[in-house]
Backbone as CSV, one residue per row, in Angstrom:
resi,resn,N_x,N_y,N_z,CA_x,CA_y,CA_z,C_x,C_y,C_z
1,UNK,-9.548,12.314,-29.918,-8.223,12.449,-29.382,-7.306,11.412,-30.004
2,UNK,-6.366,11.881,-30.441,-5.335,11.045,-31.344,-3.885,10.878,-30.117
3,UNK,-3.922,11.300,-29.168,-2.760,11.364,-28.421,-3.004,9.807,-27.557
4,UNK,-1.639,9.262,-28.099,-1.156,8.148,-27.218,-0.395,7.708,-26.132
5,UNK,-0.736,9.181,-25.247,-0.089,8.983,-24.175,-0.566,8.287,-23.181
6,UNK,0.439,7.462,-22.138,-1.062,6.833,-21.253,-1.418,6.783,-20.409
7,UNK,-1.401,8.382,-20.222,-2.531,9.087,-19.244,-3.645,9.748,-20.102
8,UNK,-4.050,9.391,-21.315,-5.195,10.344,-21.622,-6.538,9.501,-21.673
9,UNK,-7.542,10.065,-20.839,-8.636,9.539,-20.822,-9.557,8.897,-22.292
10,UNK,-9.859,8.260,-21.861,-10.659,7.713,-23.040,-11.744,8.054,-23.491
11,UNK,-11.798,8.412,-25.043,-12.937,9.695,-25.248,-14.510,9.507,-24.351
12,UNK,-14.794,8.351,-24.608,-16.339,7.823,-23.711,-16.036,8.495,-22.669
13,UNK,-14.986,8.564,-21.814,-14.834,8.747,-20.584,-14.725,10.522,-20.609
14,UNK,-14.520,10.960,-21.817,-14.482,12.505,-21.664,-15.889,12.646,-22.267
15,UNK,-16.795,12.303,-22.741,-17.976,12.831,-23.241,-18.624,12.492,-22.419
16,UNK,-18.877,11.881,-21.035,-19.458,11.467,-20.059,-19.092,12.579,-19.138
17,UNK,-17.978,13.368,-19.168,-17.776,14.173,-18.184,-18.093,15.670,-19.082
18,UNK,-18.475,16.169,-20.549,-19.035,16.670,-20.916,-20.692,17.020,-20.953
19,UNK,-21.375,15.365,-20.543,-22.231,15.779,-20.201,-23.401,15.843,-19.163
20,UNK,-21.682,15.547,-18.176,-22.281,15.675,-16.465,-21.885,16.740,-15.960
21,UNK,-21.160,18.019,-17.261,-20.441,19.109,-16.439,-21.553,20.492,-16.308
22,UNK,-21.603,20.619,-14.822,-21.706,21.901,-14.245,-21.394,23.154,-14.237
23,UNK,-20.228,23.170,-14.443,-19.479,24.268,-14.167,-18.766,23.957,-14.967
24,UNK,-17.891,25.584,-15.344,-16.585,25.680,-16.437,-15.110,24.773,-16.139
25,UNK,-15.419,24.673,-14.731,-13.928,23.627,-14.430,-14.084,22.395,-14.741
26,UNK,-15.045,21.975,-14.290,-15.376,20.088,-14.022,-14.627,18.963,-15.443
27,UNK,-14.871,19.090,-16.368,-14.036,18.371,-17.202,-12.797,18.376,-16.900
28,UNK,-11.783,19.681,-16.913,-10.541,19.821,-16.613,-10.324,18.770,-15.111
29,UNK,-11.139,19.173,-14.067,-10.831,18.440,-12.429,-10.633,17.142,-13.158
30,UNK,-12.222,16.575,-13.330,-12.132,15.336,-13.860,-10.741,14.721,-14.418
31,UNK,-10.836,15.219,-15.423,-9.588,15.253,-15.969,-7.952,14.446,-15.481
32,UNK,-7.869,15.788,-14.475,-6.841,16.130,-13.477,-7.193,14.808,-12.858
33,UNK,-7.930,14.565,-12.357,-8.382,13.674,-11.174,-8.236,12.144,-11.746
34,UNK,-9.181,11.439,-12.837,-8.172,10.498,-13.663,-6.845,10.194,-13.712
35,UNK,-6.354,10.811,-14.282,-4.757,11.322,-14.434,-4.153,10.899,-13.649
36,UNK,-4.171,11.386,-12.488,-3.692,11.441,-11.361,-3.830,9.838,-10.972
37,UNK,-4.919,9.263,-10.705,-5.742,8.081,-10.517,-4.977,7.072,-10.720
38,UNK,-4.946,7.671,-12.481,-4.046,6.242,-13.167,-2.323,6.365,-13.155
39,UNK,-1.957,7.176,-12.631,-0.654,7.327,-11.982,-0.294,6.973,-10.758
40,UNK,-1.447,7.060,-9.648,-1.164,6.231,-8.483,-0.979,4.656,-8.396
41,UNK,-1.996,4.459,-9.832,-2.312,3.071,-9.742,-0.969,2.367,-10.517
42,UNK,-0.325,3.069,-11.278,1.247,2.560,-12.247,2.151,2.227,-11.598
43,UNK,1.888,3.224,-10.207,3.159,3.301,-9.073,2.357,2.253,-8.208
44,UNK,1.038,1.665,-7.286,0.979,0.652,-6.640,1.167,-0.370,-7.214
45,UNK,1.055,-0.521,-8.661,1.844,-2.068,-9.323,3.146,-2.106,-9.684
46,UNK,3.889,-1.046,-9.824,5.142,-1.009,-9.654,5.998,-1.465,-7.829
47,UNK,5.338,-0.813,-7.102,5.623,-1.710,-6.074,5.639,-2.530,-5.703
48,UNK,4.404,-3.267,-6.065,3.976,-4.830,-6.230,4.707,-5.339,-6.728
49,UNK,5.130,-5.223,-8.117,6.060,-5.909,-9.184,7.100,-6.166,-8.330
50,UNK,8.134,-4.915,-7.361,9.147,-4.916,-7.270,9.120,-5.059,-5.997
51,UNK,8.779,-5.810,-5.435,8.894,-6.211,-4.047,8.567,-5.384,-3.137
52,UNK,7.776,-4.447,-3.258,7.759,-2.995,-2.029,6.418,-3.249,-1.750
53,UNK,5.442,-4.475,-1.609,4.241,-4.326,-1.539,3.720,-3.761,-0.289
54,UNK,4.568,-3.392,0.663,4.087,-3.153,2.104,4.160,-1.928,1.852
55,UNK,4.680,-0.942,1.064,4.593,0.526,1.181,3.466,1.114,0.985
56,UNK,2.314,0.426,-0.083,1.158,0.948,-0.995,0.102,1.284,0.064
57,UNK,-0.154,0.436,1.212,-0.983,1.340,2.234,-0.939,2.718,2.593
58,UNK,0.714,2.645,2.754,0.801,4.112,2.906,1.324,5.274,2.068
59,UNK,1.635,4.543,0.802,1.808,5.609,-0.397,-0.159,5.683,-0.689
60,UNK,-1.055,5.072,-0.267,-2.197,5.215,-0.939,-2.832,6.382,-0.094
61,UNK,-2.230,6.341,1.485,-2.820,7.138,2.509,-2.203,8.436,2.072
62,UNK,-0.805,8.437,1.797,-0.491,9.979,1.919,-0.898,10.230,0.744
63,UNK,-1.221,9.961,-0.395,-1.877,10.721,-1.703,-2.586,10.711,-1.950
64,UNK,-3.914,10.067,-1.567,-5.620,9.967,-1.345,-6.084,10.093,-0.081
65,UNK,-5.667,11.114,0.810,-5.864,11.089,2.126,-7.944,11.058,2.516
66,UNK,-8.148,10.696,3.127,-9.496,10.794,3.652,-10.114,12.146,4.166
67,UNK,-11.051,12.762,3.918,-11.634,14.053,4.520,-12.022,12.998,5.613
68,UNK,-11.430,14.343,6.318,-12.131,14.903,7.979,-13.816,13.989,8.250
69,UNK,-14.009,13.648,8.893,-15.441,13.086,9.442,-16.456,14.374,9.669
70,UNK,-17.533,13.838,10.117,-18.456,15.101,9.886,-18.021,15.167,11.525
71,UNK,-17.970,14.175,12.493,-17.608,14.376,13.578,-16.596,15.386,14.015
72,UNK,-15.695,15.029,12.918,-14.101,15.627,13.528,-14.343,17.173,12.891
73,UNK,-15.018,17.235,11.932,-15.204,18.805,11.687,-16.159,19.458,12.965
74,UNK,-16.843,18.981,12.952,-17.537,19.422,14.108,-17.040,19.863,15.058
75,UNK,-16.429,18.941,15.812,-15.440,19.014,16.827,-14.380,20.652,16.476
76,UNK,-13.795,20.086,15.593,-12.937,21.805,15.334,-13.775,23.134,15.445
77,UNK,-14.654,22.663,14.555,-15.694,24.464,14.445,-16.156,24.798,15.594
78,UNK,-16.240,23.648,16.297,-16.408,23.799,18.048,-15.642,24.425,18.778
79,UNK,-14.108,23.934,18.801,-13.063,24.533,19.047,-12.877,26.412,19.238
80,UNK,-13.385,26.250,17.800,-13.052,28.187,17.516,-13.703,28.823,17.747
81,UNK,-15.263,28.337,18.373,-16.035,29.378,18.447,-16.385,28.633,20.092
82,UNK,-15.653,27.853,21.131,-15.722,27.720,22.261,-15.598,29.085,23.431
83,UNK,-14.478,29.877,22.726,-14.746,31.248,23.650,-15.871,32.093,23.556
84,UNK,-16.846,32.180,22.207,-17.570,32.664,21.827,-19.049,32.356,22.811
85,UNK,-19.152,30.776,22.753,-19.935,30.297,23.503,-20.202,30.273,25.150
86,UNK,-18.932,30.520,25.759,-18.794,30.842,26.619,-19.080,31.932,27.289
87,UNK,-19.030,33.048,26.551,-19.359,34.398,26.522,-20.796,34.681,26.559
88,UNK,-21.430,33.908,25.770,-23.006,33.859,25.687,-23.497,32.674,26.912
89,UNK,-22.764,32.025,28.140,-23.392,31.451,28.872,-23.765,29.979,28.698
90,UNK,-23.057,29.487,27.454,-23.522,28.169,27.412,-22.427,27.559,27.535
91,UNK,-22.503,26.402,27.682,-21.517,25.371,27.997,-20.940,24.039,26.910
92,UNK,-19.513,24.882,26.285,-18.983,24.212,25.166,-18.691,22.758,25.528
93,UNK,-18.401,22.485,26.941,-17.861,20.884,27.366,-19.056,20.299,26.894
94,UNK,-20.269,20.485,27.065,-21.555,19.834,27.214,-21.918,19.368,25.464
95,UNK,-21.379,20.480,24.582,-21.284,20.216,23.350,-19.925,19.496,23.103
96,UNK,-18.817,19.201,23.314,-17.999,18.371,23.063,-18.060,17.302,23.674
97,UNK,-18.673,17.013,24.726,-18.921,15.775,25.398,-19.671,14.788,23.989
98,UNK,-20.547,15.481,23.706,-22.076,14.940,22.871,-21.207,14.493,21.340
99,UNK,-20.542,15.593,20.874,-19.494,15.621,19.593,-19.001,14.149,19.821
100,UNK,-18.597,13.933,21.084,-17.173,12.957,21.293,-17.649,11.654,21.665
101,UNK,-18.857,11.482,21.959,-19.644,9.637,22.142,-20.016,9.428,20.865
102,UNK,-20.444,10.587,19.804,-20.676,9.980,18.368,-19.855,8.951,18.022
103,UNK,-20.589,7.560,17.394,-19.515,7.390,16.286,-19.025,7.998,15.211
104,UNK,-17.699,7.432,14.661,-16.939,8.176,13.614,-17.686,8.169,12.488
């Protein structure tokens, strides 16, 4: 790769994802996903630089948000199929009770 732009991954870093790829997408994600990476990271030192250092918690939260817990999914799939369960005689509180003392 001859392109000096500077978002382009560095070849090591693309022949490593050539030959960890699975599937026809995965280089491209990768890719994408880098990219992206090193653009969040231009903009949290740009804030830094410029006095905005208190924003980057939450410019980091809203653009790398966290998946769901295995708890909190749980909890939902619970949710939608609570009438279901009900119907068959069992008791969804008794399963959200149990969902809801887990830790996170």
């Amino acid at each position: 790769m001859t392109d000096n732009h500077p978002i382009t991954p560095p070849p090591e870093l693309v022949h490593q994802w050539i030959n960890e790829a699975t599937e026809p997408f995965y280089v491209p994600t990768q890719a994408a996903r880098w990219g992206a990476d090193q653009e969040l990271m231009a903009c949290i030192n740009w804030l830094y630089e410029n006095g905005w250092g208190q924003a980057v918690d939450g410019l980091r939260d809203a653009r790398r948000p966290k998946p769901p817990s295995l708890k909190a999914q749980a909890l939902c799939h619970l949710e939608s199929f609570a009438g279901s369960i009900k119907t068959l005689g069992m008791d969804s509180d008794l399963i959200r009770r149990a969902l809801e003392s887990l830790p996170n």
